[in-house]
C-alpha positions in Angstrom: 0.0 0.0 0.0 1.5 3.2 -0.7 0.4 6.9 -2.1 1.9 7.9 -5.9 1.7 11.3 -7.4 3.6 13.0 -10.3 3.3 15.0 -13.9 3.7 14.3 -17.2 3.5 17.2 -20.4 5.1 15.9 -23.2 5.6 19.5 -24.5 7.8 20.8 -21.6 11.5 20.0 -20.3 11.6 19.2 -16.4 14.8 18.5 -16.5 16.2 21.6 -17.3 15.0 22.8 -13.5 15.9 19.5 -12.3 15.9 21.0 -8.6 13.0 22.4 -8.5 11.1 19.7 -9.9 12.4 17.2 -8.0 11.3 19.1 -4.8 8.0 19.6 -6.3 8.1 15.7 -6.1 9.0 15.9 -2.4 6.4 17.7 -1.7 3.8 15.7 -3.3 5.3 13.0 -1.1 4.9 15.0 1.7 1.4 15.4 2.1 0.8 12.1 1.2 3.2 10.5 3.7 0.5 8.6 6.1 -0.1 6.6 3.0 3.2 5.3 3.3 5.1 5.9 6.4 8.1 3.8 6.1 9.9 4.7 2.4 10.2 7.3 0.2 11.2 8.3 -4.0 11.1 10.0 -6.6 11.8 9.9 -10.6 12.3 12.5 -13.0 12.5 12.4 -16.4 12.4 15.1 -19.3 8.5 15.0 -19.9 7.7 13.5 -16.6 8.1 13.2 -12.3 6.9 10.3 -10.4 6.9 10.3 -6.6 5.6 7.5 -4.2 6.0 7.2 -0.8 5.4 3.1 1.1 3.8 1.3 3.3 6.2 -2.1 3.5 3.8 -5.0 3.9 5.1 -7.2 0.6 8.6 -8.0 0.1 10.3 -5.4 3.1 13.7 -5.6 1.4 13.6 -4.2 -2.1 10.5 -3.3 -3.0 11.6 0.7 -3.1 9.6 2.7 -5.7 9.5 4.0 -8.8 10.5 1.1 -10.3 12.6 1.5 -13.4 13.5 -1.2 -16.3 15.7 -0.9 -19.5 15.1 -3.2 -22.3 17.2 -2.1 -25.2 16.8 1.4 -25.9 13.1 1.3 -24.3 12.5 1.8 -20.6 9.9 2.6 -18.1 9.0 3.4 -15.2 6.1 2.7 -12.7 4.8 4.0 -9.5 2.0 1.2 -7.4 -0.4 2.1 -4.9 -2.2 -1.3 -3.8 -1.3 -5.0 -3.8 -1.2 -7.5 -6.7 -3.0 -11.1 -4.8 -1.9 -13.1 -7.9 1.7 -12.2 -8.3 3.6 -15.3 -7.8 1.2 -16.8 -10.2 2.0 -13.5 -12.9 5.9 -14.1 -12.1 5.8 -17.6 -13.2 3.7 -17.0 -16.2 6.7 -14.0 -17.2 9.6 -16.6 -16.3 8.3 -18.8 -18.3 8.5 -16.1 -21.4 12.0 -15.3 -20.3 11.6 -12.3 -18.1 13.8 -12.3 -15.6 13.9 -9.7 -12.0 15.8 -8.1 -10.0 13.3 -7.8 -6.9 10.1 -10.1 -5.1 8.3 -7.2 -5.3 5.0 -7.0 -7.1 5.1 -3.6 -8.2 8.0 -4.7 -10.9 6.0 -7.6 -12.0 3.0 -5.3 -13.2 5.8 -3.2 -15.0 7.8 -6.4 -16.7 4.2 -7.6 -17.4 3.2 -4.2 -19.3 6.9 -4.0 -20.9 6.4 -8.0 -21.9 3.0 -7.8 -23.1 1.6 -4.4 -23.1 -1.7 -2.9 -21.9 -3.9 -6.3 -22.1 -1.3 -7.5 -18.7 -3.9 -5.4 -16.6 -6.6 -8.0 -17.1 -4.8 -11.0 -15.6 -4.0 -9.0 -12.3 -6.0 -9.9 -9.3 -5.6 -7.2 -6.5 -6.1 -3.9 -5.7 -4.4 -1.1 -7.6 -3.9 2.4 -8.7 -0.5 2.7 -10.9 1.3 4.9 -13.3 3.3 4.1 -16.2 5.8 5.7 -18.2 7.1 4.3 -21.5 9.7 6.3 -22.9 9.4 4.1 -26.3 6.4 6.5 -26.9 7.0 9.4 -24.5 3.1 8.5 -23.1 2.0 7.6 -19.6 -1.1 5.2 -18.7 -2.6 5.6 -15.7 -4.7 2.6 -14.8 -7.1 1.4 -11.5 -8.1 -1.8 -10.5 -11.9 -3.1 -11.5 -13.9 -2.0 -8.3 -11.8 1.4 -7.6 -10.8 0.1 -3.8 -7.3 2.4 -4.4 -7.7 6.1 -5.7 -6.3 7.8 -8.4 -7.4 11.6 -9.1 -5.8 14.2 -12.0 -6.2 17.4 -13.3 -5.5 19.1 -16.9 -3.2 22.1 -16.3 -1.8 23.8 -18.5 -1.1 21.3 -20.8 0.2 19.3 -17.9 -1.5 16.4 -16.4 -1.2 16.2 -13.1 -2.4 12.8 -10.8 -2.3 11.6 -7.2 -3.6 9.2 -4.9 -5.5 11.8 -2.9 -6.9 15.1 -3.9 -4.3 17.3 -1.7 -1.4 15.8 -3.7 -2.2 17.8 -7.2 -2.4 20.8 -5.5 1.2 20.3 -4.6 1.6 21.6 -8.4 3.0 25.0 -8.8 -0.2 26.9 -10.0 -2.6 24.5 -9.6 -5.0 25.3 -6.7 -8.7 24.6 -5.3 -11.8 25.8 -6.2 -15.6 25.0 -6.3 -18.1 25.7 -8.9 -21.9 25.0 -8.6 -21.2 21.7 -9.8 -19.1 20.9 -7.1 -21.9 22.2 -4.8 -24.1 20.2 -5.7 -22.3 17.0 -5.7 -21.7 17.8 -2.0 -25.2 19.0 -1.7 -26.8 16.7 -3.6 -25.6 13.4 -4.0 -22.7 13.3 -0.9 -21.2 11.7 1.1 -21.1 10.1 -2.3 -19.9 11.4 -5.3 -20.2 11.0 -9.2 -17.8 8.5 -10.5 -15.1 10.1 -12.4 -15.0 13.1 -10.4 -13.5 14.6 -7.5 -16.1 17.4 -6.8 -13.0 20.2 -6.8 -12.9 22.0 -9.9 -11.5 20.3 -13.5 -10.6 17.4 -10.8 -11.0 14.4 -12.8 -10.5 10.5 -11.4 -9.5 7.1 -13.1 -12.7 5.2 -13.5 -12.8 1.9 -11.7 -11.8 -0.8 -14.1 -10.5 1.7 -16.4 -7.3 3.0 -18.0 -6.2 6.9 -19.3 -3.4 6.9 -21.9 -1.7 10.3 -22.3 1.0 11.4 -25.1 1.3 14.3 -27.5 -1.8 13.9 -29.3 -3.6 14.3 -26.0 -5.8 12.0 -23.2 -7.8 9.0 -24.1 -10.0 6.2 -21.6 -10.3 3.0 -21.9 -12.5 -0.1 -20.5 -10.7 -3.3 -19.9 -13.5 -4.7 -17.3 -17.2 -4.3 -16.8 -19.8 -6.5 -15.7 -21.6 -8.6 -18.0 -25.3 -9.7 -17.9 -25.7 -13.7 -18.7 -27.6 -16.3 -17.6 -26.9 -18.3 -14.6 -26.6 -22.0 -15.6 -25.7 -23.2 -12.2 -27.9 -25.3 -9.7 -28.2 -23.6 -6.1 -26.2 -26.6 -5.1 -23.5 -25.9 -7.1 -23.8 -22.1 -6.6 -23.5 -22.1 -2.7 -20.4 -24.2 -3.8 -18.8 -22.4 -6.0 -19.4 -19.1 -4.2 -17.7 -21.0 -0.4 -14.6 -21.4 -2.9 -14.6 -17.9 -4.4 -14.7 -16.6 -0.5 -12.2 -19.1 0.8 -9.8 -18.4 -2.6 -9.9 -14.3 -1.9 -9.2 -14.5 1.7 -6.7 -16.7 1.2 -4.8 -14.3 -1.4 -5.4 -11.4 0.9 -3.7 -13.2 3.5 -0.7 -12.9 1.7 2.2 -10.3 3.9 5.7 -10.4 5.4 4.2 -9.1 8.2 1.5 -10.1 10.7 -2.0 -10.0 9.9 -5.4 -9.1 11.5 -8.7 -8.7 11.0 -12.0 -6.4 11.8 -14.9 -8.5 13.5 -17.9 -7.4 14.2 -20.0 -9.7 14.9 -21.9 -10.2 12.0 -21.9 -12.8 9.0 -19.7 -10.8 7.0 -16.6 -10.0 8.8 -17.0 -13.2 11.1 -16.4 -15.5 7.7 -13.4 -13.0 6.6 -11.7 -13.9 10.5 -13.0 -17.4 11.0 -11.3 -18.4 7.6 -8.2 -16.5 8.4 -8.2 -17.9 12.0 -8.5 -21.2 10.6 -5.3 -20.6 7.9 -3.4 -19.4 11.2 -3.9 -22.0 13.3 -2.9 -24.2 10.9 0.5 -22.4 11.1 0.6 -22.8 15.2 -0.3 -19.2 15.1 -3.3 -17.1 16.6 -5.4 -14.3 14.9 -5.7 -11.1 16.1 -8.7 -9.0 16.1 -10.1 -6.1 16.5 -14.0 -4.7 17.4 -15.6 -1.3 17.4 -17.8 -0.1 19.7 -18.6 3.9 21.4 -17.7 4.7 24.8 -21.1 4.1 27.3 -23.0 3.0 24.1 -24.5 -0.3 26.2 -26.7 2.6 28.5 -27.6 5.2 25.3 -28.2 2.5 22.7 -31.5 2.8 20.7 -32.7 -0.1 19.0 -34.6 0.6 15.5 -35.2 -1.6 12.4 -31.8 -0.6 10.8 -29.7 -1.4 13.9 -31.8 -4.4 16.2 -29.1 -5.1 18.6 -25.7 -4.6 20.2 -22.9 -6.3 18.6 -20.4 -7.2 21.4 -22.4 -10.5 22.6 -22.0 -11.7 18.6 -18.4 -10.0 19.2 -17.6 -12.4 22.2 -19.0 -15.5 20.7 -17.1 -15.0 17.1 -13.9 -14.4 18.7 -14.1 -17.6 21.7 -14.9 -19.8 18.4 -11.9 -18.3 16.8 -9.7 -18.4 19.1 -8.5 -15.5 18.2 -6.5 -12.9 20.5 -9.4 -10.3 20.5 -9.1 -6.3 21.1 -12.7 -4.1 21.6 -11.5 -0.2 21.2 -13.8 2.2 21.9 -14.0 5.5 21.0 -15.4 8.6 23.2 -17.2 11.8 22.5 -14.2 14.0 22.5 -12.0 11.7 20.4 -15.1 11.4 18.0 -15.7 14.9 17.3 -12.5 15.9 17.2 -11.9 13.0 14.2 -14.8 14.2 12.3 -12.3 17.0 10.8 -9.3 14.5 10.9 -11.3 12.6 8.4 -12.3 15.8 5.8 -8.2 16.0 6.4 -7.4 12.2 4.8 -10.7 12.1 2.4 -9.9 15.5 1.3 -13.9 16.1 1.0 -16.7 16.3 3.8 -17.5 12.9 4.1 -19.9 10.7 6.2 -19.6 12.6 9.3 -19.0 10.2 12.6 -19.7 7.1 11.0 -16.1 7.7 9.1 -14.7 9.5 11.8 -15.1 7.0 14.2 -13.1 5.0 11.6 -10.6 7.0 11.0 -10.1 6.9 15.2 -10.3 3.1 15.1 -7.6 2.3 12.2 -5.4 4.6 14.4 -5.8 2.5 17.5 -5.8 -1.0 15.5 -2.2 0.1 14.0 -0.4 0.5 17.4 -1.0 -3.2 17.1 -1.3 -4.0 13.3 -0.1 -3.0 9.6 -2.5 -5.3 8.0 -6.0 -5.8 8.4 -8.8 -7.8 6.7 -12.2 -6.8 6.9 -15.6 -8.0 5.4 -16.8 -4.2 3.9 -18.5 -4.9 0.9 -20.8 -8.2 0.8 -24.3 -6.6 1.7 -23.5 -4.9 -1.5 -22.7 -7.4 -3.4 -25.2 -10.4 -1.8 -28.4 -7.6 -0.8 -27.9 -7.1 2.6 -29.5 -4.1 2.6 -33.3 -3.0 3.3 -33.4 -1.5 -0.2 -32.7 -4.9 -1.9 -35.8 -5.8 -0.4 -37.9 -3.0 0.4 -40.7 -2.5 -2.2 -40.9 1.3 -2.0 -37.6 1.2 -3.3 -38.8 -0.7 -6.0 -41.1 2.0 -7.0 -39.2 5.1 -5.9 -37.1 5.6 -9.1 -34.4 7.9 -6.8 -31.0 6.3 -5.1 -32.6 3.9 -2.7 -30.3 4.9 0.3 -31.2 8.6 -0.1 -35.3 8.4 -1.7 -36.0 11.1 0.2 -34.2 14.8 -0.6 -35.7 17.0 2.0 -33.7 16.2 5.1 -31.3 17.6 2.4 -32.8 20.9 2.0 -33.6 21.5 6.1 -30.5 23.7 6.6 -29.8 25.3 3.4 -31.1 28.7 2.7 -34.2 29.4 0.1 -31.8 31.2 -2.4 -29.4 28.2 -2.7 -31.9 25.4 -2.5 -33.4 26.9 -5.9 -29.9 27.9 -7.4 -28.5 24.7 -7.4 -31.7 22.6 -7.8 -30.5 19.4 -6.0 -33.6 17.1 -6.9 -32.5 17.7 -10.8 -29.0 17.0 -10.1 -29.5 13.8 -8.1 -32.4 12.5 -10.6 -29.8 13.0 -13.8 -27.2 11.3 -11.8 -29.4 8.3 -10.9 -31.0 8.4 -14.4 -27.3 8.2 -16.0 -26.6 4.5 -13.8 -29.3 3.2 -14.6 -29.4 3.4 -18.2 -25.7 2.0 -18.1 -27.0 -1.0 -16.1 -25.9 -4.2 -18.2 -28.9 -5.7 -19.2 -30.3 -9.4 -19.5 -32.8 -9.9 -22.7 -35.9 -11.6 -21.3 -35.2 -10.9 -18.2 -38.4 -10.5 -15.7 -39.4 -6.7 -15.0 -39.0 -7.3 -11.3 -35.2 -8.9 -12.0 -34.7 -6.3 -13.9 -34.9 -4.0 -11.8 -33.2 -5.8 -9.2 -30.4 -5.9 -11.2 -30.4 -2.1 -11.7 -30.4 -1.8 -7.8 -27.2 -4.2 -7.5 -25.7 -2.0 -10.1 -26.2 1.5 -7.9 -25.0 -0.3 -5.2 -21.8 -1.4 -6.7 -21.2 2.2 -8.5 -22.1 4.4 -5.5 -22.9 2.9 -2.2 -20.0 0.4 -2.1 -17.7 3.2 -3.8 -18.7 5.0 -1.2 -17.6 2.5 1.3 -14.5 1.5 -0.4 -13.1 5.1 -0.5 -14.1 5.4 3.1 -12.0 2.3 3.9 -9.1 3.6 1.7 -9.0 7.2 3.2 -9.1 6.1 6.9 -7.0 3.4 7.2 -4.4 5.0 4.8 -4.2 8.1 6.8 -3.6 5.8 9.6 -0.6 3.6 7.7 -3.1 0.8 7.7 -3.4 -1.6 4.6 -6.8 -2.4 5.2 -8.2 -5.6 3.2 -11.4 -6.4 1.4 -11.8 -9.6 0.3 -15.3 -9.8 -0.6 -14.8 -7.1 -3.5 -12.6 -9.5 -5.6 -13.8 -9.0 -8.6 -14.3 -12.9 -9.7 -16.6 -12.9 -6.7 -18.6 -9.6 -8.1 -18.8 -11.0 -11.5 -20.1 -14.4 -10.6 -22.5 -13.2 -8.1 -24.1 -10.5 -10.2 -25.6 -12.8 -12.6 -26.7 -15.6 -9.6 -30.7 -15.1 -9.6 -32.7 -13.7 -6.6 -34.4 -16.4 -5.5 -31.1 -17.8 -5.1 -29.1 -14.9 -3.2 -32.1 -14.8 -1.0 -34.1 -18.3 -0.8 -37.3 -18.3 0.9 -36.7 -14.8 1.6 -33.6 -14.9 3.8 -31.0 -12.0 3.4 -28.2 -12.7 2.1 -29.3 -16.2 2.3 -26.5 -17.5 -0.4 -23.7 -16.4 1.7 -25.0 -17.8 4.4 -25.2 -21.4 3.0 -21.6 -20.7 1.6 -20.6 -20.3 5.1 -22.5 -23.4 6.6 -18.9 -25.3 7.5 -17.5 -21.7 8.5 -19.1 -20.2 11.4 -21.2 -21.1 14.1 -25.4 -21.0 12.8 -26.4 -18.8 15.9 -23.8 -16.1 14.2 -24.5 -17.1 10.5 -28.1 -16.3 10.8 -28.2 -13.2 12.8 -30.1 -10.4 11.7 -28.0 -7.7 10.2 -26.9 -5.1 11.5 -24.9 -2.2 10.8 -21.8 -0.4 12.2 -22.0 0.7 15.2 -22.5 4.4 15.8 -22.9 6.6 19.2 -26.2 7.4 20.8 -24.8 9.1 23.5 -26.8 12.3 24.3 -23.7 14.4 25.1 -22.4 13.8 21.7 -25.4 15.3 19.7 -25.2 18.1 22.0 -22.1 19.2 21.2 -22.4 19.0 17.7 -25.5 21.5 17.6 -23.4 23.9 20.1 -20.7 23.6 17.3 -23.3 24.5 14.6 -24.3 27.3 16.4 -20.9 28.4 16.9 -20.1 28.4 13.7 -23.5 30.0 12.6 -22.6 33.2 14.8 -18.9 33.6 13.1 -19.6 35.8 9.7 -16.5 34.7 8.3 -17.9 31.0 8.3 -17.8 29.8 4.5 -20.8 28.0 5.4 -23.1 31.0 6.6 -24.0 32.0 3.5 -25.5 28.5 2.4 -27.6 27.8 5.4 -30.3 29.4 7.2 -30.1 30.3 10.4 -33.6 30.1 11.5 -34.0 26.9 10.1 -30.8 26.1 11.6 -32.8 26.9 15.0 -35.7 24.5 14.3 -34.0 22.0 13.0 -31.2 21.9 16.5 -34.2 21.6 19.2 -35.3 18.0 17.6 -32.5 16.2 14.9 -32.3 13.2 16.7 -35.1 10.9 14.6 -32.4 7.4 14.5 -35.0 5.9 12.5 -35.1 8.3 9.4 -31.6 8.6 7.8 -30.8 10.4 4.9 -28.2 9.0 3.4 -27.8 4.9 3.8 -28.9 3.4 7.5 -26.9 5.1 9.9 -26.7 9.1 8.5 -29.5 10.5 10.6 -30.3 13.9 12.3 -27.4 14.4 14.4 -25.2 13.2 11.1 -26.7 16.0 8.8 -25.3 18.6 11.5 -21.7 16.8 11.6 -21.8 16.9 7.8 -22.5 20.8 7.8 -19.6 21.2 10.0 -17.0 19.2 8.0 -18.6 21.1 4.8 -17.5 24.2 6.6 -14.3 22.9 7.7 -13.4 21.6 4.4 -14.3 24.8 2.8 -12.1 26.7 5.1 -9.1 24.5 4.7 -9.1 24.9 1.1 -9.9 28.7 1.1 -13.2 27.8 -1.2 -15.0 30.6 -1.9 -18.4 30.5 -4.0 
């Protein structure tokens, strides 16, 4: 895991201010360096810098980045963010052809792979991956990202320069190139956040690689390309040999993730997901005479406020306790309290660069920092209710008939705090419907298909564009910041691709959430935690906490120098503070409630102070 930045402009000469590019390198390193904590470098070439700082987890020794090879008069170099699950498998296949290496690092077999067989050697790489390539045959860089988009990759066009990094904050590191908003970026934060449209990064002419996509740049200027997507098809397996196939898919991808020259962990919380990611790795441990640590979440005095409701039925820690007494695992529960909670809620605009999901990324944010006192490698089981239709919208039939995003139907709560004026400038309904609209005609369609499949299918496919994006970059952003190389098994992509085509009545026989998964992991886990109802992560009902966070509103309110002022109205501001409680009704997904919207308005303000945005 690591952090990569850099420029490329075939038209100017770099090297000719060698100095001053190379600390323009530095300093793209610099503000990335939580991304990779323990190494450091930088390239420079005539047209093009690459910078990349590491996070040693594969092959401690000689794995230092960029990476440069010289074929004949050809020779290229590469900068990696992420971790390639198949690479012993991808060395063998290049020995074979007669490449030979100088390191065991997986970052050089990517860049023999591309030197050996060119662009096509993305599609046999199973991992997780942002990386740039430069090929001086052709005086061109390709910047590509893995198939689901769990590792960032952000650029911007300026003038005539392309400019890329891992986060956001590391292309403003560009002489020149600074922040700004528009009313497009307004209303992506307005509108459609925490989340955000696909392809962009909400600043200004801030552009991102598309998951499963690559961007070649040379002289004649920028073009994107597709080398995965799903594909609709009809599912020819039996149930039987579904739940089969999809235990061996599960078992294959934690296995590969389990793959580090240093010790691993894992998340649990209880629940069927991340109690099949630790049981299996448990299992793979004590096999090796070693136990598995792990680690659970929970809020400080959160067993006295806790507030049942449908989206979140029941405590976690007894589930906790019994996962990790089957495991045998050598268990850690961190908590988190209100002062460390709201404090993190602008530590975690800081590492995602945008507002973002308010506690419920704060909180972890706080927790990856308390997990790597202990850990550099962690496995969690974020994105199977996704993928499986674990969610109430999967199921719930006013989703069904609501054509809106089905974890944010409902754009009021949206509007409660914003001013008359701004509500009608940036018309947030028309922004979200277009964006919606826009998925759902890309959805890959199945001819014949039933209406009622069909649009189940379109449902899986906003999840896996936006609500597990969401999640992903979440994951990404807070354990990053933290030095954490956080693991998601469950979005390998042969999983996602065999799954999406499995029918309904077979993800969720005789109406059972996520029923399929749970049959995959009959042999795995106890049944008493394989058929628990779902429920969510954890999240703070502590009185004191919500509090706080409308005295901070207010605060901010009063300050007429807040960026935010002029965007919300106070009065509402008023009504809305004596009552945002309401658990039940979120706004965005299950957990972003009431006292969530007010957090959000703070990091919006926060964020727009840190980068001096002005609208």
């Amino acid at each position: 895991m690591s952090g990569i930045a850099g420029f490329f402009n075939p038209n100017k000469i770099y090297t000719a201010e060698r100095i001053k590019w190379q600390d323009i390198l530095r300093k793209m390193n610099r503000v990335q360096r939580h991304r990779g904590p323990d190494e450091d470098g930088i390239f420079l070439e005539k047209n093009c810098g690459l910078s990349h700082v590491r996070l040693s987890v594969i092959d401690l020794s000689t794995g230092s980045q960029p990476i440069v090879r010289r074929e004949n008069r050809r020779h290229c170099a590469i900068v990696l963010d992420g971790e390639i699950y198949n690479m012993r498998e991808c060395r063998r296949e290049l020995e074979s052809k007669g490449v030979s290496f100088e390191t065991k690092s997986d970052t050089e077999i990517v860049l023999a792979g591309y030197m050996k067989e060119g662009k096509d050697f993305v599609k046999k790489l199973n991992g997780v991956f942002a990386f740039v390539i430069w090929d001086s045959w052709q005086n061109k860089i390709l910047m590509f990202r893995d198939r689901v988009g769990v590792k960032p990759l952000f650029y911007k066009k300026y003038e005539g320069t392309v400019i890329f990094s891992s986060e956001i904050k590391g292309l403003f590191e560009y002489p020149g190139c600074t922040p700004e908003i528009d009313d497009t970026g307004l209303r992506e934060v307005f509108a459609l956040g925490p989340a955000k449209s696909y392809g962009k990064g909400v600043f200004k002419e801030v552009g991102e690689v598309l998951p499963g996509h690559f961007i070649e740049i040379n002289k004649n200027g920028m073009r994107e390309y597709s080398y995965w997507k799903l594909i609709s098809k009809p599912h020819e397996d039996s149930y039987e040999a579904t739940v089969e196939q999809t235990s061996h898919l599960l078992l294959d991808a934690v296995k590969k993730q389990m793959i580090s020259n240093v010790p691993i962990s894992t998340f649990l919380s209880g629940g069927v997901d991340s109690s099949l990611v630790t049981a299996i790795c448990a299992g793979e441990w004590e096999k090796q005479g070693k136990v598995l640590d792990s680690f659970s979440f929970d809020f400080k005095d959160n067993d006295i406020h806790f507030k049942s409701n449908s989206f979140q039925p029941s405590l976690d820690r007894p589930w906790v306790d019994k996962m990790a007494a089957f495991s045998k695992t050598n268990h850690r529960y961190l908590e988190c309290d209100n002062r460390d909670l709201m404090d993190y809620l602008y530590r975690a605009v800081d590492a995602r660069d945008l507002p973002c999901m308010a506690d419920v990324e704060s909180s972890l944010l706080y927790f990856c920092k308390e997990t790597v006192r202990y850990h550099k490698v962690a496995l969690s089981g974020e994105g199977a209710d996704e993928i499986f239709g674990g969610y109430p919208w999967f199921h719930n039939r006013e989703c069904f008939e609501t054509h809106a995003f089905p974890w944010a139907r409902d754009m009021e709560p949206r509007k409660a705090l914003l001013s008359e004026d701004w509500i009608r400038h940036l018309n947030i309904e028309e922004y979200a419907k277009t964006a919606y609209e826009k998925t759902i005609a890309e959805t890959p369609r199945l001819d014949g298909e039933g209406e009622e499949e069909a649009r189940r299918r379109e449902i899986a496919y906003l999840n896996v564009r936006w609500f597990m994006a969401t999640l992903l970059d979440r994951m990404d952003r807070t354990s990053m910041a933290s030095g954490l190389a956080a693991r998601v098994p469950f979005a390998d992509h042969r999983i996602i691709e065999y799954i999406w085509n499995v029918p309904w009545q077979m993800k969720c026989p005789d109406g059972v959430v996520k029923g399929l998964l749970r049959a995959a992991g009959e042999n795995i886990v106890p049944h008493e935690v394989l058929y628990r109802k779902k429920s969510p992560y954890p999240k703070t009902y502590h009185p004191a906490y919500e509090k706080e966070l409308g005295d901070r509103l207010r605060e901010v309110l009063s300050n007429p120098n807040a960026p935010i002022r002029s965007l919300i109205d106070k009065k509402k501001a008023e009504v809305f503070l004596k009552s945002p409680s309401d658990y039940g009704k979120p706004w965005y997904g299950q957990l972003m409630a009431g006292p969530q919207l007010i957090a959000y308005m703070l990091q919006i303000n926060y964020w727009m102070e840190r980068y001096q945005l002005s609208i």
